[in-house]
C-alpha positions as CSV (number, residue, x, y, z in Angstrom):
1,X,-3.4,1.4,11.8
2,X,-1.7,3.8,10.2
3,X,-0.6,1.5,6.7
4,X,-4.0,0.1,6.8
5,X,-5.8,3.3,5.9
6,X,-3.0,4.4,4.1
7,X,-3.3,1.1,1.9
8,X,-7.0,1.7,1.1
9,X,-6.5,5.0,0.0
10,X,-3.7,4.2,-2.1
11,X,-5.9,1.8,-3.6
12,X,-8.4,4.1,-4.2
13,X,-6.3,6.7,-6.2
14,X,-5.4,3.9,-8.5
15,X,-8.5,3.0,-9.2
16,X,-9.2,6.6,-10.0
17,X,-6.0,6.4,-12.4
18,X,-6.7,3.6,-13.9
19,X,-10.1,4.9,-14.7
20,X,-8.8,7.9,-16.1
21,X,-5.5,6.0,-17.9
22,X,-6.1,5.5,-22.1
23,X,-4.6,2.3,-21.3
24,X,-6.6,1.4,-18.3
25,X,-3.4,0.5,-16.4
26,X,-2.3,1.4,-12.5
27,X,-0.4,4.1,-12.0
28,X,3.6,3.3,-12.0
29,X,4.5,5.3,-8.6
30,X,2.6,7.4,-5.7
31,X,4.1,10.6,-7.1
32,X,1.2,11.0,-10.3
33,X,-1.8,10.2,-8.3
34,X,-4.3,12.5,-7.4
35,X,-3.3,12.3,-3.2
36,X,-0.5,13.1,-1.1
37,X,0.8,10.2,0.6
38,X,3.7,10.0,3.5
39,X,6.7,10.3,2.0
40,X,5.1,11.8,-0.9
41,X,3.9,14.5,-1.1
42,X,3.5,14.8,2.6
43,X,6.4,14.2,5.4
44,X,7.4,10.8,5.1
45,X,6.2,8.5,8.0
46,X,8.5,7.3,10.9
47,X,6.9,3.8,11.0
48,X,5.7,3.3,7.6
49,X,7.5,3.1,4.0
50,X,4.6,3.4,0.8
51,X,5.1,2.2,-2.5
52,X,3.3,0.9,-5.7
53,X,3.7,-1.8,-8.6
54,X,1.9,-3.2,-11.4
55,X,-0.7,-4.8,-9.1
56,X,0.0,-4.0,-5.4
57,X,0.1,-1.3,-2.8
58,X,2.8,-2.0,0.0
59,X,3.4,-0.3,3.0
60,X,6.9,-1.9,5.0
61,X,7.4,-1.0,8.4
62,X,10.5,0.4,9.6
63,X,13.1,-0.8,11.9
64,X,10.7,-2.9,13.8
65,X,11.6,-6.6,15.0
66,X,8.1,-7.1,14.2
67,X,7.7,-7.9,10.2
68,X,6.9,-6.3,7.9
69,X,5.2,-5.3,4.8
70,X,1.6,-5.0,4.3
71,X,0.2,-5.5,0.8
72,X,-3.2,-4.6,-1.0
73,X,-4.4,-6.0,-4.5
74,X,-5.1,-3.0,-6.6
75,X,-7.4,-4.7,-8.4
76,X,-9.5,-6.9,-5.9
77,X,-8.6,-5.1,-2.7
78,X,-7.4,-8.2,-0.7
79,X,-4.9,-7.6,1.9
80,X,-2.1,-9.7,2.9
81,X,1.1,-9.5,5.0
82,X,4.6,-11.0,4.8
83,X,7.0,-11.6,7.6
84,X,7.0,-13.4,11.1
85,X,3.4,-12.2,13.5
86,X,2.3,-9.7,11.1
87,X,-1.1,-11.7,10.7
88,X,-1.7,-11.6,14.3
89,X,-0.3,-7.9,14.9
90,X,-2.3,-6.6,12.2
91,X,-5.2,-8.7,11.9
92,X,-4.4,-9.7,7.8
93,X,-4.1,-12.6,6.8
94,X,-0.4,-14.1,6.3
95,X,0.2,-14.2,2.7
96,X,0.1,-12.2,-0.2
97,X,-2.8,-11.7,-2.2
């Protein structure tokens, strides 16, 4: 799916910015790393919303009855997934990680 790779490669321009960072920290939002990403930098998405804090990547799909946001440890790379059938749409597991 489209947030799933998205995810990963969110994940691995962070690690790249973290690498990089004096203060070996994640980078605060999509807009300073090193890709272009839906919605930043490139034409936002029509299913999928992107986004970054201290520790995770999201991805929230939009206007769907099906829920919802997809999440990836920046620091371990575990995915997890919030909202009724995500697990079983998406195939990740039904919790955050």
């Amino acid at each position: 799916s489209e947030a799933l790779n998205m995810l990963g490669a969110i994940r691995g321009a962070e690690l790249r910015y973290k690498a990089a960072d004096v203060n070996g920290v994640f980078a605060p939002n999509l807009n300073v790393l090193d890709s272009e990403f839906p919605g930043f930098g490139l034409p936002p998405s029509v299913v999928w919303t992107y986004g970054v804090n201290a520790t995770h990547g999201t991805a929230n799909r939009i206007g769907s009855a099906i829920a919802k946001t997809l999440t990836i440890n920046l620091g371990t790379g575990c995915l997890g997934s919030t909202g009724a059938n995500v697990g079983n749409t998406y195939g990740v597991a039904g919790n955050a990680c």
